[in-house]
C-alpha positions as CSV (number, residue, x, y, z in Angstrom):
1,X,-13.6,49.2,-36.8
2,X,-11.0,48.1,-34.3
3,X,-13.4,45.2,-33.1
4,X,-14.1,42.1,-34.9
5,X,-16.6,39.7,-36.0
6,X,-17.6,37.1,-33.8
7,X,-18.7,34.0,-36.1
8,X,-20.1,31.0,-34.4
9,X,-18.1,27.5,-34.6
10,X,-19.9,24.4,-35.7
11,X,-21.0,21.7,-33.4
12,X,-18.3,19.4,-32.2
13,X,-18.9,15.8,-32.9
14,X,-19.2,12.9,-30.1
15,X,-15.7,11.8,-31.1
16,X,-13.8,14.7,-29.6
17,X,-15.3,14.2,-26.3
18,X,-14.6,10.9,-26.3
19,X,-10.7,12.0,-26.9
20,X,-11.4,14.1,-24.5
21,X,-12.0,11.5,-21.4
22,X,-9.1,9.5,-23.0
23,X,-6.7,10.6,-21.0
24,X,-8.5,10.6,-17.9
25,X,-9.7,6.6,-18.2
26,X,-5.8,6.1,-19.2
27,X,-4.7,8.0,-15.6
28,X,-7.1,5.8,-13.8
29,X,-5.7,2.5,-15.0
30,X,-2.1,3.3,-14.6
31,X,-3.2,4.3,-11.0
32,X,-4.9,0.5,-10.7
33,X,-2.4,-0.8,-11.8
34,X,0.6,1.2,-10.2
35,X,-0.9,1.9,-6.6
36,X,-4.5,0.1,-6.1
37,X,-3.9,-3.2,-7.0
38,X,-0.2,-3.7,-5.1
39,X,-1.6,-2.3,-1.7
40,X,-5.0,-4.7,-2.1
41,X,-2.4,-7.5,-2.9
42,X,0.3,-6.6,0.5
43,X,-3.3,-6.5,2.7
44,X,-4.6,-9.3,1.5
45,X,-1.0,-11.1,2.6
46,X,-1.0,-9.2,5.8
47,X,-4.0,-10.3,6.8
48,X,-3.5,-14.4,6.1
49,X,-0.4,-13.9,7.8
50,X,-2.2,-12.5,10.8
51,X,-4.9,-15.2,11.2
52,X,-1.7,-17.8,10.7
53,X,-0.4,-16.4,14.1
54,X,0.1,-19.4,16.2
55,X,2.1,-20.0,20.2
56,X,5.3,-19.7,19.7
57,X,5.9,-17.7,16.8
58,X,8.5,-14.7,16.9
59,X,7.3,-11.9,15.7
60,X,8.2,-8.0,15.0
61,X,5.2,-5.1,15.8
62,X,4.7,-2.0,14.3
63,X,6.7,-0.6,17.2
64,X,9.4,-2.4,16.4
65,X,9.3,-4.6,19.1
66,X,10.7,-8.6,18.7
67,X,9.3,-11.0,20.9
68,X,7.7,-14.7,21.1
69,X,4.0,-14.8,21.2
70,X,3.3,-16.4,24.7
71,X,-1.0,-16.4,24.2
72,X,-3.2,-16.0,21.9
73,X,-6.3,-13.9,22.0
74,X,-8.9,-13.2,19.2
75,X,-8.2,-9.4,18.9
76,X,-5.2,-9.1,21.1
77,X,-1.6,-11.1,21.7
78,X,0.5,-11.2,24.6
79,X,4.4,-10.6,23.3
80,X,7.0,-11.7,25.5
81,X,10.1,-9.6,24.8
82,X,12.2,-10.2,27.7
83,X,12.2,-13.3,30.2
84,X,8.8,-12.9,32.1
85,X,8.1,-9.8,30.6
86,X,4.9,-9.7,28.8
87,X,3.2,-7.1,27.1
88,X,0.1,-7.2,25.3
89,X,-0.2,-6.0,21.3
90,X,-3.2,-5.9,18.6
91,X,-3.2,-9.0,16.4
92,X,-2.8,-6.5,13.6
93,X,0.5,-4.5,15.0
94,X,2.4,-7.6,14.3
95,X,4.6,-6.7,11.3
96,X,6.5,-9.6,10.5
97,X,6.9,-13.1,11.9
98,X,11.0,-13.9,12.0
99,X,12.2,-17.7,11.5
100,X,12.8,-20.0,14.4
101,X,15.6,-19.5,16.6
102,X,15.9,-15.9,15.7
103,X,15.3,-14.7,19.3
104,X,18.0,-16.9,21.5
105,X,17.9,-14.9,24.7
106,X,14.1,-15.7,25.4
């Protein structure tokens, strides 16, 4: 009386879960395209400037830290930030390499 009838529902067809994933796939390719691909593409620059490191160069670390690069090692660089002052960094702290001449008091 106060319940009623439960009737089954026909089979959905392949189409609606299709729709279903829609959304989804679309989510996926705006993050790609938004947050993937930009980050692969900054790395990939990060790392050619790293192996470009040569003597001389002046360069920023993660730190913060500006200095000329005095040697070169194949994991590690030796900084010099102040007039034989030396301190020795990760090849892949350095940040930034600044243009010639930007460090005058080396």
């Amino acid at each position: 009386m106060f319940i009623s009838n439960a009737y089954a529902q026909a089979a959905g067809d392949a189409g609606g879960s299709l729709m279903g994933l829609l959304p989804l796939i679309l989510m996926f390719v705006v993050l790609w395209f938004l947050m993937i691909r930009p980050q692969m593409k900054r790395a990939k620059e990060h790392k050619t400037m790293v192996a470009a490191l040569a003597k001389g160069d002046e360069v920023v670390t993660q730190g913060g830290v500006a200095g000329r690069i005095s040697d070169l090692g194949d994991n590690f660089i030796r900084v010099e930030v102040a007039d034989k002052v030396d301190i020795v960094v990760q090849r892949q702290a350095v940040v930034s390499i600044l243009p010639k001449g930007t460090l005058k008091t080396l």
